[in-house]
C-alpha positions in Angstrom: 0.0 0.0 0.0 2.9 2.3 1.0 3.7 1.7 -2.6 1.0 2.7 -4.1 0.8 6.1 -2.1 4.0 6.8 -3.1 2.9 6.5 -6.6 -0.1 8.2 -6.2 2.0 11.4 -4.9 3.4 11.1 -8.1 0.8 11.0 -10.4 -1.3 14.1 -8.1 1.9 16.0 -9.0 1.9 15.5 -12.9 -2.0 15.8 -13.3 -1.1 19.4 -11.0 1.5 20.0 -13.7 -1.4 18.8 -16.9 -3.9 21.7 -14.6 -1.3 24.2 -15.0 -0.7 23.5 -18.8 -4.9 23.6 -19.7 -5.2 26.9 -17.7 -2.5 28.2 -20.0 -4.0 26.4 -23.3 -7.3 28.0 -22.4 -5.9 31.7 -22.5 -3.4 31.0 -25.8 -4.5 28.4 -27.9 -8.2 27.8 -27.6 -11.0 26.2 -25.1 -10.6 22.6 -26.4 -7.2 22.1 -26.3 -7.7 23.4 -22.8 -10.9 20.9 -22.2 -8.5 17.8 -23.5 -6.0 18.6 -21.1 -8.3 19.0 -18.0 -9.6 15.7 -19.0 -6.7 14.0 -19.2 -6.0 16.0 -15.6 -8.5 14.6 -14.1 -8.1 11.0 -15.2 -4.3 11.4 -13.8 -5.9 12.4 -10.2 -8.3 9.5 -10.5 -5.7 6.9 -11.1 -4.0 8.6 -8.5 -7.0 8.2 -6.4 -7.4 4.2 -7.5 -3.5 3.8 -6.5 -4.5 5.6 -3.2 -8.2 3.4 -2.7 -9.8 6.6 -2.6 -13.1 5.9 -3.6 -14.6 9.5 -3.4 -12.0 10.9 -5.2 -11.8 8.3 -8.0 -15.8 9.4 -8.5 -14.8 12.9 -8.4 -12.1 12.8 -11.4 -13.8 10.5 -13.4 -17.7 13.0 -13.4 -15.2 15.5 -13.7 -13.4 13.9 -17.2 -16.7 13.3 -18.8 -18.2 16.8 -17.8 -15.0 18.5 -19.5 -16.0 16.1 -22.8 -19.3 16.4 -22.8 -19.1 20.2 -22.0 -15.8 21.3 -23.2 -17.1 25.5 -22.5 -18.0 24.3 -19.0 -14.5 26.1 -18.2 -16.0 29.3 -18.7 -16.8 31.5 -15.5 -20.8 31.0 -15.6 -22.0 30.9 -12.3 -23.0 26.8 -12.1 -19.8 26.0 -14.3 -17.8 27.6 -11.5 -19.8 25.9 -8.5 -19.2 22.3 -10.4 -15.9 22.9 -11.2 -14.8 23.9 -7.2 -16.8 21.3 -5.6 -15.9 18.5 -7.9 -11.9 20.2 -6.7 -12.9 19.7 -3.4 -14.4 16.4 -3.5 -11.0 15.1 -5.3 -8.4 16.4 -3.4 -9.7 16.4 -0.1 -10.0 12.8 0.2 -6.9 12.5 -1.0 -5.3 14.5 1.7 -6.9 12.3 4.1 -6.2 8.9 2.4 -2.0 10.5 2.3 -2.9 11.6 5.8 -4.0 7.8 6.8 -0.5 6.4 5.5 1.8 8.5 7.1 -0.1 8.1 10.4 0.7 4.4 9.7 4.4 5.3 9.7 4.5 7.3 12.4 5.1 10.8 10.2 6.2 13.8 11.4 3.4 16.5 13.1 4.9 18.8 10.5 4.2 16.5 7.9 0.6 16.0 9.2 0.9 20.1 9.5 1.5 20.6 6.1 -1.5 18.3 4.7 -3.6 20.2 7.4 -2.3 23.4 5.4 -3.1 22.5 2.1 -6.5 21.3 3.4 -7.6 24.5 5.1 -6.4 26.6 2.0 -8.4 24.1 -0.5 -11.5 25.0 1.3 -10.7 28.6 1.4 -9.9 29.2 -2.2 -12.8 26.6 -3.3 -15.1 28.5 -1.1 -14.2 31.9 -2.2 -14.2 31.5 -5.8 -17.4 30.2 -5.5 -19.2 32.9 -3.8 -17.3 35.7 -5.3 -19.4 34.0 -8.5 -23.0 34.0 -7.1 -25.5 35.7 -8.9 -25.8 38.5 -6.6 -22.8 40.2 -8.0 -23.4 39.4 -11.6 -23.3 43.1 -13.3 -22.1 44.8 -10.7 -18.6 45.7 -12.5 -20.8 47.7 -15.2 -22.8 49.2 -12.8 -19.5 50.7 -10.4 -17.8 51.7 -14.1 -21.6 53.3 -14.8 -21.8 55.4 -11.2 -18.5 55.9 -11.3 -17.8 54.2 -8.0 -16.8 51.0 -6.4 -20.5 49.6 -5.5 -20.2 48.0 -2.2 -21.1 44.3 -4.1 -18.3 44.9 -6.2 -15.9 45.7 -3.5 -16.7 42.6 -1.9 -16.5 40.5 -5.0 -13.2 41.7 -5.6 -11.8 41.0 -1.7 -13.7 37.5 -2.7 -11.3 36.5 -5.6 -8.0 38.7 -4.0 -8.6 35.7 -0.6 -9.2 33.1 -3.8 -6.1 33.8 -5.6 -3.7 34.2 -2.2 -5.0 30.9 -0.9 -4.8 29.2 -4.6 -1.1 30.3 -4.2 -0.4 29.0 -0.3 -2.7 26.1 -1.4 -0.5 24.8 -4.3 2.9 25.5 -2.7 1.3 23.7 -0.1 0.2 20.9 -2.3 3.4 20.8 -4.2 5.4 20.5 -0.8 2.9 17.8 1.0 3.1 15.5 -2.1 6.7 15.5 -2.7 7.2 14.8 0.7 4.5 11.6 0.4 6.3 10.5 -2.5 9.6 10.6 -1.2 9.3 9.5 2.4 6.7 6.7 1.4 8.9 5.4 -0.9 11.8 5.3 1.1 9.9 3.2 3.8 9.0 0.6 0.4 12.7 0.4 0.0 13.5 -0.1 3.5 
């Protein structure tokens, strides 16, 4: 099992790398080069989440290939694109967490490991949560209407604090990540070797 955690940590970091690659295909080369990447994203973090016997997860990647295929716009920032797109984030990486969390508690991992998945836990839900309401439909026009007045409305303002807290905790949330992984793939597989 140790094994396959390790290898799981491995494949959470390339499908992270695949994420990174279809946000950027999006913006310069076109929506469905961007939709084929995400899909082939999320079938890395459901492999990863078979290798890890995360069943929730596994669910999560796979609703979340065939949405991107069947939908390949649903990346746009519509209001229920948005809302699927976070919760079906959440509902794949934060059983991951605890299903890495479960294994190093089997080998007796550091409280600054355990710290650091704790971290990118807390920071998930943040930026998930954030993103989400700064796209509720209660703020949908209000950047026209503060540009018409000629002042921040009070919506706006808040919609804007909403995706500044997104975007910081995407940031502490992927370093995070990034650090939390490496750290499963390395130590776990050391403990294989041993």
């Amino acid at each position: 099992m140790r094994e396959n955690a390790a290898s799981a940590a491995k494949w959470t970091l390339a499908a992270l790398i695949v994420q990174i690659a279809a946000a950027v295909c999006i913006g310069k080369v076109g929506a469905l080069a961007g939709a084929a990447l995400m899909a082939v994203c999320y079938l890395m973090n459901g492999w990863a989440a078979w290798r890890l016997r995360c069943f929730a997860a596994l669910g999560a990647a796979l609703v979340g290939c065939v949405l991107t295929l069947l939908l390949p716009n649903g990346t746009n920032p519509a209001w229920i694109g948005n809302m699927l797109v976070n919760l079906l984030f959440l509902l794949l990486y934060l059983p991951m967490q605890r299903g890495f969390d479960r294994r190093f508690r089997a080998q007796d991992a550091s409280e600054q490991t355990l710290r650091i998945g704790r971290t990118w836990a807390l920071t998930t839900l943040i930026q998930r949560g954030a993103s989400m309401m700064g796209f509720l439909p209660l703020f949908e026009g209000q950047a026209e209407l503060s540009v018409a007045q000629g002042a921040y409305t009070t919506l706006f303002t808040f919609q804007v604090a909403l995706e500044i807290i997104a975007l910081l905790a995407a940031v502490v949330s992927y370093v995070w990540m990034v650090r939390y992984l490496w750290r499963a793939k390395t130590l776990l597989k050391e403990q294989v070797e041993e």
